[in-house]
C-alpha positions, 0 to 999 in steps of 0.5 A: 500500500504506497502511492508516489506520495508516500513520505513515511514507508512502514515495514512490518516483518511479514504478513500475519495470516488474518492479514492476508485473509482481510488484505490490510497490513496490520489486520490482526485484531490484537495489533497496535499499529493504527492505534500507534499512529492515531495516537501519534496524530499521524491519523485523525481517526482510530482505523479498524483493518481487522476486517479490510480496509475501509477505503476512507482509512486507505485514502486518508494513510495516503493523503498522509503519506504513509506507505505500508510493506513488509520486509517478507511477503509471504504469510506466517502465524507468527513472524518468528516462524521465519528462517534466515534465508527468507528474511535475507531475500525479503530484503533484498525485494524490499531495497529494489521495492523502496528504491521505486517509491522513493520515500523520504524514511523507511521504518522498518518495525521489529529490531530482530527482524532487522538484525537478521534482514539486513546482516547488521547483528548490533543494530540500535532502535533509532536511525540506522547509518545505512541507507535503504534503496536512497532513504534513511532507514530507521528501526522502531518497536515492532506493533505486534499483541505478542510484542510487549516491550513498548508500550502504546505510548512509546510506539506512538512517540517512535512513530509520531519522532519517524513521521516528523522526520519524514515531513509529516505533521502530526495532527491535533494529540488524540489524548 
C-alpha cells in the first residue's frame, strides 16, 4: 500500500495470516499499529483493518503519506516462524521495492527482524547509518499483541519522532 506520495514507508516483518485473509497490513485484531499512529496524530481517526480496509482509512494513510510493506511477503502465524534465508531475500525485494517509491524514511518495525534482514547483528532502535534503496532507514518497536516491550505510548512517540522526520505533521494529540 504506497502511492508516489508516500513520505513515511512502514515495514512490518511479514504478513500475519488474518492479514492476508482481510488484505490490510496490520489486520490482526490484537495489533497496535493504527492505534500507534492515531495516537501519534499521524491519523485523525482510530482505523479498524481487522476486517479490510475501509477505503476512507486507505485514502486518508495516503493523503498522509504513509506507505505500508513488509520486509517478507509471504504469510506466517507468527513472524518468528521465519528462517534466515527468507528474511535475507525479503530484503533484498524490499531495497529494489523502496528504491521505486522513493520515500523520504523507511521504518522498518521489529529490531530482530532487522538484525537478521539486513546482516547488521548490533543494530540500535533509532536511525540506522545505512541507507535503504536512497532513504534513511530507521528501526522502531515492532506493533505486534505478542510484542510487549513498548508500550502504546512509546510506539506512538517512535512513530509520531519517524513521521516528523519524514515531513509529516502530526495532527491535533488524540489524548
Amino acid at each position: 500500500m504506497v502511492s508516489d506520495q508516500t513520505r513515511l514507508l512502514f515495514v512490518g516483518i511479514n504478513p500475519g495470516l488474518r492479514a492476508v485473509a482481510v488484505q490490510a497490513h496490520f489486520g490482526g485484531g490484537s495489533n497496535r499499529f493504527y492505534p500507534a499512529l492515531f495516537r501519534a496524530g499521524i491519523v485523525d481517526r482510530r482505523i479498524d483493518a481487522s476486517a479490510g480496509f475501509r477505503r476512507e482509512d486507505l485514502n486518508h494513510l495516503l493523503d498522509r503519506g504513509v506507505g505500508i510493506t513488509s520486509i517478507v511477503a509471504g504469510a506466517s502465524a507468527r513472524a518468528d516462524e521465519l528462517t534466515p534465508e527468507q528474511l535475507l531475500a525479503g530484503a533484498k525485494a524490499l531495497s529494489a521495492r523502496v528504491e521505486l517509491i522513493a520515500p523520504a524514511i523507511v521504518a522498518v518495525l521489529g529490531i530482530s527482524a532487522y538484525r537478521t534482514a539486513f546482516a547488521r547483528p548490533r543494530a540500535a532502535w533509532g536511525r540506522q547509518p545505512d541507507s535503504l534503496g536512497g532513504a534513511p532507514v530507521w528501526v522502531l518497536p515492532n506493533p505486534s499483541g505478542l510484542n510487549r516491550h513498548a508500550s502504546l505510548a512509546d510506539l506512538a512517540d517512535a512513530y509520531r519522532e519517524v513521521a516528523v522526520a519524514a515531513g509529516i505533521e502530526p495532527l491535533a494529540d488524540p489524548a
